[in-house]
C-alpha positions in Angstrom: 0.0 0.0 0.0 1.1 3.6 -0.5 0.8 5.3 2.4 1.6 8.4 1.0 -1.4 8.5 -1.0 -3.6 6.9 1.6 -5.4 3.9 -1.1 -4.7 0.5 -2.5 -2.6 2.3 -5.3 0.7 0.0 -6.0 4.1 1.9 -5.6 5.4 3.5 -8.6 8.1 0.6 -8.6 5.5 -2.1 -9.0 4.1 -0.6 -11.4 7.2 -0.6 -13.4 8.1 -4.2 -12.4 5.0 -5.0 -14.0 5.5 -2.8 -17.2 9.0 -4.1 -17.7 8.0 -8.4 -16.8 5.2 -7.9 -19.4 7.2 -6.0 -22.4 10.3 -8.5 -21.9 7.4 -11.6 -21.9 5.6 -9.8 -25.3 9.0 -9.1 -26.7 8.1 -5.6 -27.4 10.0 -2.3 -26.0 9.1 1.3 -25.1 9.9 5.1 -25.6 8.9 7.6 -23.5 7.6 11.1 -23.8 7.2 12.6 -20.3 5.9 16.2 -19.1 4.9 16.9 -15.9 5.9 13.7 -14.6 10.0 15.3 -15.4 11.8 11.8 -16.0 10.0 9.9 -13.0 8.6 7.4 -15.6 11.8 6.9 -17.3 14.1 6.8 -14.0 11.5 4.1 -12.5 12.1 1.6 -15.7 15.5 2.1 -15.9 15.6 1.2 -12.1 14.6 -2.3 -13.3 18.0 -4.8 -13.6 18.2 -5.5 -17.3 15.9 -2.5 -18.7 18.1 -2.2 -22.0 16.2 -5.4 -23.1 13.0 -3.5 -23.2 13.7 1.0 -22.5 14.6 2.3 -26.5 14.8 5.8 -24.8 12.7 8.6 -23.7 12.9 12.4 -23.7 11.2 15.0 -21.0 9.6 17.9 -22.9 8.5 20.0 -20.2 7.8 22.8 -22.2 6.6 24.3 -25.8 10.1 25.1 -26.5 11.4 21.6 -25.4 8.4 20.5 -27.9 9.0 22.3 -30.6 13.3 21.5 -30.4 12.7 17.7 -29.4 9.7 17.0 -31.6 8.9 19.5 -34.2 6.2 20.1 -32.7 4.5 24.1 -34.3 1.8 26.6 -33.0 -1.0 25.1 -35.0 -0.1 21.5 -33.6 -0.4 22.6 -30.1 -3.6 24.7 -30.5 -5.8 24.3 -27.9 -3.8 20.9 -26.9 -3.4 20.6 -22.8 -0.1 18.2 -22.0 -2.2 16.2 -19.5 -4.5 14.9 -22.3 -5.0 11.4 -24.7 -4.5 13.8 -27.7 -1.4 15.6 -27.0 -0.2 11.8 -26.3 -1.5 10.7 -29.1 0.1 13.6 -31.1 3.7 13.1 -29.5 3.7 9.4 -30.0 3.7 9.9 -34.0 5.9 12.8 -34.2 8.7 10.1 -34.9 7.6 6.5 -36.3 11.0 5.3 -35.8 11.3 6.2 -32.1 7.6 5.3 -31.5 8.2 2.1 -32.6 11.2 1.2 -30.4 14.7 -0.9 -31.8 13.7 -4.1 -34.3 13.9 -7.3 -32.2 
């Protein structure tokens, strides 16, 4: 239990156990684009022993500026686009098929 948060919820380090068991199982890896979380996603995966068999890479765009030097991202992409939402995450996951799509197995 996290006491910190006062529920049920699983520590952020299960979580990533979990993550990292079931894309080593499935074979498949993972990029990450973080924001607000500032690298906590990235730094909890790569805590896992043996994360280079499923971590490609990640980046922490924190800001329009880091978006538009990391991603390309414009003006017009971001228009009335909030960081916190499915959209925006939809819109930085294609910004690079390559990296999206993690190393070839």
């Amino acid at each position: 239990m996290n006491e910190a948060l006062g529920s049920d919820l699983p520590s952020l380090a299960v979580l990533a156990e979990r993550v990292g068991a079931s894309l080593r199982r499935r074979r498949e890896s993972v990029a990450v684009v973080e924001s607000s979380a500032g690298g906590l996603v990235s730094a909890s995966l790569l805590a896992i022993p043996g994360a280079s068999a499923f971590y490609f890479g990640g980046a922490v765009v924190y800001s329009r500026r880091a978006g538009r030097a990391l991603l390309g991202l414009t003006a017009a992409d971001l228009r009335g686009m909030r960081g916190e939402t499915e959209p925006y995450a939809l819109l930085v996951a294609g910004r690079d098929d390559h990296c999206a799509a993690g190393p070839p197995h």
